[in-house]
Structure formats: C-alpha cells, structure tokens
Backbone bond lengths (Angstrom), bond angles and torsions (degrees), N, CA, C in turn:
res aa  C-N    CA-C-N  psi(-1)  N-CA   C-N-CA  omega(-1)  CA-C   N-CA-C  phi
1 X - - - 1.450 - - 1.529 107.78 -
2 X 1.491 121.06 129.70 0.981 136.30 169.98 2.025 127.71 -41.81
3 X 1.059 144.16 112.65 1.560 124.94 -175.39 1.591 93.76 -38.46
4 X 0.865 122.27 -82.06 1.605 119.70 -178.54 1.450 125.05 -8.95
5 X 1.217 110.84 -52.64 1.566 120.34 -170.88 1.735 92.40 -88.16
6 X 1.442 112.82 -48.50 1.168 106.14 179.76 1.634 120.22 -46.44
7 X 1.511 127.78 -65.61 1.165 146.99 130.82 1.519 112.08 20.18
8 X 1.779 95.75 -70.17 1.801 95.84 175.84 1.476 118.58 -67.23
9 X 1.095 119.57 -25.53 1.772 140.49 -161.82 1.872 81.78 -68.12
10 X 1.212 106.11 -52.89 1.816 117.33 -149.83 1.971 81.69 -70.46
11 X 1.272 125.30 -46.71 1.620 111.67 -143.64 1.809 86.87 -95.70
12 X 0.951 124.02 1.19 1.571 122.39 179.93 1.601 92.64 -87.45
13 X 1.575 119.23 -60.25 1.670 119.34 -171.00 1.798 98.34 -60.55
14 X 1.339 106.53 -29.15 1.819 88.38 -169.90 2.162 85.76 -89.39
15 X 0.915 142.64 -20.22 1.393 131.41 175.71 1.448 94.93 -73.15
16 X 1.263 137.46 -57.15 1.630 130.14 178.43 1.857 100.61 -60.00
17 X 0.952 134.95 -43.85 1.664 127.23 173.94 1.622 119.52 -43.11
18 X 1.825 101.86 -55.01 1.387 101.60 159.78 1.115 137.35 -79.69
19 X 1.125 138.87 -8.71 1.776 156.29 134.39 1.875 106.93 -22.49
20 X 1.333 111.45 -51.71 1.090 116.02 -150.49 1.593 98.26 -91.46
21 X 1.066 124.15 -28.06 1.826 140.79 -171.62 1.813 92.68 -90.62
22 X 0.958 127.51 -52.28 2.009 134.74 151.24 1.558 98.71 -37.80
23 X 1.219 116.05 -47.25 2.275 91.99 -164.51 1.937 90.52 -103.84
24 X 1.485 108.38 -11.34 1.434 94.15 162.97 1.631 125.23 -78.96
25 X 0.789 113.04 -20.40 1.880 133.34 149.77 1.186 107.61 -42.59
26 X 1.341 108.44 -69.38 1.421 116.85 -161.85 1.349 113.94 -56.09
27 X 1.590 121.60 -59.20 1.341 137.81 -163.15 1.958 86.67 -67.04
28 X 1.445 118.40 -58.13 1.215 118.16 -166.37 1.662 112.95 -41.95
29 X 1.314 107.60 -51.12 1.321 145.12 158.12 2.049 107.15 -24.48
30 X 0.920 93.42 -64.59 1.804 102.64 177.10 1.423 113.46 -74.42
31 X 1.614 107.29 -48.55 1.092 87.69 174.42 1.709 135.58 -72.76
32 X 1.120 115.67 -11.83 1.498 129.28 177.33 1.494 99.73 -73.93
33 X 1.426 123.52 -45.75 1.485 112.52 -163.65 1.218 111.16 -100.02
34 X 1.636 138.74 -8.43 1.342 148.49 162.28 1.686 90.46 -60.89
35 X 1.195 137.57 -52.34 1.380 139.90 -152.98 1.492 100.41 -95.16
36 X 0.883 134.90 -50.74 1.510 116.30 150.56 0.869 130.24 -38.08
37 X 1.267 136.11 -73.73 1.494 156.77 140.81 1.615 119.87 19.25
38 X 1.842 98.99 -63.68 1.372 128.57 -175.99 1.603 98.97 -88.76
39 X 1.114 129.80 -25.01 1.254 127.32 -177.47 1.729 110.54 -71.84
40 X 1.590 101.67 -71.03 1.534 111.64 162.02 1.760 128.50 -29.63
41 X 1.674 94.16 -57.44 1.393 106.50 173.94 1.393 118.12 -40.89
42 X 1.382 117.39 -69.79 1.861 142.89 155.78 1.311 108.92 -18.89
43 X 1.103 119.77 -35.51 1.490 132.21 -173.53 1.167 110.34 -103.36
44 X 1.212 141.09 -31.35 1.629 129.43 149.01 1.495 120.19 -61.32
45 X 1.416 104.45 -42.33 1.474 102.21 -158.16 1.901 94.13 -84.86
46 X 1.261 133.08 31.29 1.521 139.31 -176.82 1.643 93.18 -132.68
47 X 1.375 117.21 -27.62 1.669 112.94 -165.30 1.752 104.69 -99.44
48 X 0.894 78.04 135.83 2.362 87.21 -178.82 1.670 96.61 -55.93
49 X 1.473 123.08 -6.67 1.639 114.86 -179.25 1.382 132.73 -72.86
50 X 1.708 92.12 -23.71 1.731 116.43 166.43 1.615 107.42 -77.26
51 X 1.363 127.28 11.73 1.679 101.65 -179.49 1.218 131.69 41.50
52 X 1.462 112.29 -136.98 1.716 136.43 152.48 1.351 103.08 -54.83
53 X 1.227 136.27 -42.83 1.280 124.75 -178.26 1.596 118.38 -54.75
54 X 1.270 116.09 -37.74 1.272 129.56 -142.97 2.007 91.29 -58.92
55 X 1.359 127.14 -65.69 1.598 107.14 165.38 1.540 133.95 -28.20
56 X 1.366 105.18 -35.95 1.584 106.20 160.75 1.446 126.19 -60.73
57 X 1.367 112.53 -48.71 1.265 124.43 161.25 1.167 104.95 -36.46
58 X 1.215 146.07 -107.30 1.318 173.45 -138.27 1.600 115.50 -50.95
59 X 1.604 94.80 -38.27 1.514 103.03 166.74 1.379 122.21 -94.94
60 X 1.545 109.60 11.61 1.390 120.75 171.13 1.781 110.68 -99.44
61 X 1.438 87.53 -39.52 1.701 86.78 -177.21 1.798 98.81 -70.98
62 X 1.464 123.94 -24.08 1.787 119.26 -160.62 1.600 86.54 -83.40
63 X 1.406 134.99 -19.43 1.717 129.14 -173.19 1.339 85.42 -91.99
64 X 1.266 156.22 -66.54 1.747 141.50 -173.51 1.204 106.88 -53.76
65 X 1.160 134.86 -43.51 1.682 122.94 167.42 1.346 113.87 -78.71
66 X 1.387 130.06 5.50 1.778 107.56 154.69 1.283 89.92 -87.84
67 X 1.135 131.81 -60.19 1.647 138.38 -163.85 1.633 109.58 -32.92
68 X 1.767 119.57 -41.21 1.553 130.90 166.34 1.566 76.58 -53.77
69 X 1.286 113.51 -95.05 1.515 136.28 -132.75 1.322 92.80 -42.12
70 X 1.142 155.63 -48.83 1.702 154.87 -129.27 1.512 126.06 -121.96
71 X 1.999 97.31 -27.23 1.803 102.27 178.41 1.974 86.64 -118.29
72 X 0.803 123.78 15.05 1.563 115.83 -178.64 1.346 123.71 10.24
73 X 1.505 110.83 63.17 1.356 149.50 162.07 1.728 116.02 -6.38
74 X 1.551 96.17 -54.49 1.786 121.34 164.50 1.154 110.71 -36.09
75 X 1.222 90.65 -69.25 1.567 126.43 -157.36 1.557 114.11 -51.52
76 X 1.430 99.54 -54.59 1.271 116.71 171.15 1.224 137.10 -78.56
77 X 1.394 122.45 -15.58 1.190 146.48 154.30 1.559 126.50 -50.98
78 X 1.976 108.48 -51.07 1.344 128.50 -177.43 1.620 95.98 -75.16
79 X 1.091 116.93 -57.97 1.834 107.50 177.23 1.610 123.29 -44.49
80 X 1.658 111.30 -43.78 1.174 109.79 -177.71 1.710 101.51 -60.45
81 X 1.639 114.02 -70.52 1.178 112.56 -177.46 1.353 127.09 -30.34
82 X 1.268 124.63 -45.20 1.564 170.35 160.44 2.151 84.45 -24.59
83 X 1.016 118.55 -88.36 1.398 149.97 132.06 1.457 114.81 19.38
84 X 1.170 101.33 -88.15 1.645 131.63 150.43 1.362 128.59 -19.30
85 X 1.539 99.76 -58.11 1.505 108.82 -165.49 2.008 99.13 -88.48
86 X 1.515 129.71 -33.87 1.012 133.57 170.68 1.749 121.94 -49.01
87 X 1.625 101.69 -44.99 1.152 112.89 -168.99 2.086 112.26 -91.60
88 X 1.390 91.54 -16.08 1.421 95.64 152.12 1.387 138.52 -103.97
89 X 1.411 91.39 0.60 2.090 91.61 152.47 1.064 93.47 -70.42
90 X 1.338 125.49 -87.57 1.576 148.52 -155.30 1.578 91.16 -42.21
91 X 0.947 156.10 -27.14 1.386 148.98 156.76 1.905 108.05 -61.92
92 X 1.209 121.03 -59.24 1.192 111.49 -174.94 2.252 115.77 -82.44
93 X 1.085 86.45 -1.24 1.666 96.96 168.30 1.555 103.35 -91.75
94 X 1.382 126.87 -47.07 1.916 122.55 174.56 1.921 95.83 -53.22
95 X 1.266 108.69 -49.26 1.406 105.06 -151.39 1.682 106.55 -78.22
96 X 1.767 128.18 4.80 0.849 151.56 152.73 1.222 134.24 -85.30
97 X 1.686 110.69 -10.32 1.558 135.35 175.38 1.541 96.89 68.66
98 X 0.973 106.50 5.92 2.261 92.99 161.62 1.339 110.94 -81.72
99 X 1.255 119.13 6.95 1.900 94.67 177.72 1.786 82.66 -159.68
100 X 1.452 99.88 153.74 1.524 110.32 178.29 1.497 106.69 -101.83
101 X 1.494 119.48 -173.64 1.396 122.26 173.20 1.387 136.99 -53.61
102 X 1.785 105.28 -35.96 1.174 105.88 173.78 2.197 117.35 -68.65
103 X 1.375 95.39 -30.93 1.902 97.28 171.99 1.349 93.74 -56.25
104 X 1.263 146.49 -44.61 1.288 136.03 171.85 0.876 136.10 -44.73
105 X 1.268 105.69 -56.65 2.128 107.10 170.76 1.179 98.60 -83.64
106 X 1.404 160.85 12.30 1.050 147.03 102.40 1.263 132.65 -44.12
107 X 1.428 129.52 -22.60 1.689 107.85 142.51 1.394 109.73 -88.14
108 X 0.827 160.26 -5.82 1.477 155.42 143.10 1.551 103.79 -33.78
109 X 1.331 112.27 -58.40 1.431 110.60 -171.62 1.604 116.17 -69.66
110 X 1.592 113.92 -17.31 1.166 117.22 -147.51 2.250 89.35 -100.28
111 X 1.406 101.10 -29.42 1.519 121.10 155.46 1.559 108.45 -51.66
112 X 1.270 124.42 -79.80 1.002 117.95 -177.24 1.375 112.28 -36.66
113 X 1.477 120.54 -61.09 1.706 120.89 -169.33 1.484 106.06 -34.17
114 X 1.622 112.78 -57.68 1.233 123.04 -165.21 1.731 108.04 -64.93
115 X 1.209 109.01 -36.24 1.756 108.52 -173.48 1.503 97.84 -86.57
116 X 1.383 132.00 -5.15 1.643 127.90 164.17 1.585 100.91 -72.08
117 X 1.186 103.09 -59.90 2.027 113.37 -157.30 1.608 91.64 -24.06
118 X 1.722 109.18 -50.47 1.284 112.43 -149.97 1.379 114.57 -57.90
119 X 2.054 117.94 -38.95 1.005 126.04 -158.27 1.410 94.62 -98.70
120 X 1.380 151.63 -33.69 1.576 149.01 132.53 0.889 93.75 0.14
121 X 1.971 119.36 -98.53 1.475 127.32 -153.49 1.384 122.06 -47.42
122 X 2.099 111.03 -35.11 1.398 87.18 169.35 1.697 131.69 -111.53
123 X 1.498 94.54 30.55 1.612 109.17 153.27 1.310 103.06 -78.77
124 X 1.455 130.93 -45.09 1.272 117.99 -173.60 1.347 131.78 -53.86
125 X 1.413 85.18 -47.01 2.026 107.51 166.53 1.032 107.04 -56.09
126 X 1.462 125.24 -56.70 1.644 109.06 -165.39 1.738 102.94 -77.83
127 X 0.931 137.52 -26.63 1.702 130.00 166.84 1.324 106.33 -63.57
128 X 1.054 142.63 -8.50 2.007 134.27 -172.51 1.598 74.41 -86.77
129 X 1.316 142.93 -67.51 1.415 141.43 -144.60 1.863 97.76 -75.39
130 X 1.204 132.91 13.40 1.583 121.07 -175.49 1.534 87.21 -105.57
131 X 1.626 104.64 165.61 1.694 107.49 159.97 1.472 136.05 -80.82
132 X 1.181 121.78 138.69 1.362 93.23 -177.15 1.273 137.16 -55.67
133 X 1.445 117.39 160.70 1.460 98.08 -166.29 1.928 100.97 -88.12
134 X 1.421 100.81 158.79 1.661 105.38 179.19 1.585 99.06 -83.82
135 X 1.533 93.45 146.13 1.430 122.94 169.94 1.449 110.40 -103.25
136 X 1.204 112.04 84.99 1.734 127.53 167.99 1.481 97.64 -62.50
C-alpha cells in the first residue's frame, strides 16, 4: 500500500474515531435531558402549580419516557464510547510505530462488533414481541 492510500486508510479510522465520541454525545446528550425532562414534567403535572397545564405536562414527561424506554440512550452511548476508547488507543499506538494499519482496522472492526451487539440485541427484543409468522 502506497503512503498515500495508506495515509487515507489512517484519516478515515481517525474521521470514524471522531464520529463515534459525536453520536456518544449525542445519545449521552438525550439521555440526560429526556430524564430530566420526564422527571420535572411528572412533577408538575402531580403538583396543583401546573393548573390546566398539568395534562400537558404529563403527556410530555410519558413521550420522554418512551423515548428512554425505546432508543436506549445508555445503552447506546456506553457502546459508542466503548468504541471510541478502543479505536483511540489503536490510533495513539500506530502514531507511536507499535502497531501498523492493519491493528487499526482491527479496532475499527472490533468497535463496530460492539456498536452492532447494541442494534442486534434490540432487533432481537423487538422480534420476541411480533407473532409468529403462519406456515401455510
């Protein structure tokens, strides 16, 4: 492989490194303010301070707790980071000349595994809850 091509190989795994620390933000990000959000909400719409409002409330805090319950914010957050932290050793071990390109896309790959499990496991979950399908 060419430095050149090599070169691109290296700034794609460090552009996928920061990608992954960005949607670990993100998810971290939702999940902190859905749970606030739904917490606060719960707590107006129970207190005589919400009025007429207080049904608004209530159906704001019950949409931030499906939103926890359904994209599992946590969940998705700890994998990316999870992710993150692998592919930035393996970034600062190449850039130390202890490991070559291929240890690289081998934590890339080993990232990916971990940021799949998440989206696997909850395809899996949500298919146990469908019916089975009929055998005509």
């Amino acid at each position: 492989m060419a430095n050149e091509e090599l070169a691109a190989v290296v700034n794609k795994i460090s552009d996928r490194h920061t990608a992954w620390f960005g949607y670990f933000r993100t998810w971290r990000a939702i999940f902190w303010l859905c749970g606030i959000v739904s917490a606060t909400a719960s707590a107006l719409a129970a207190s005589k301070v919400a009025g007429d409002a207080a049904p608004y409330f209530a159906v704001l805090s019950s949409v931030c707790i499906a939103v926890l319950g359904f994209t599992n914010p946590q969940r998705r957050a700890n994998a990316y980071v999870a992710a993150w932290r692998i592919v930035g050793s393996a970034l600062l071990r190449y850039g130390t000349g202890e490991s070559n390109v291929s240890d690289l896309v081998s934590a890339v790959d080993r990232g990916e595994e971990i940021i799949g499990v998440i989206d696997t496991r909850d395809a899996n979950e949500f298919s146990k809850g469908l019916p089975a399908k009929r055998k005509d």
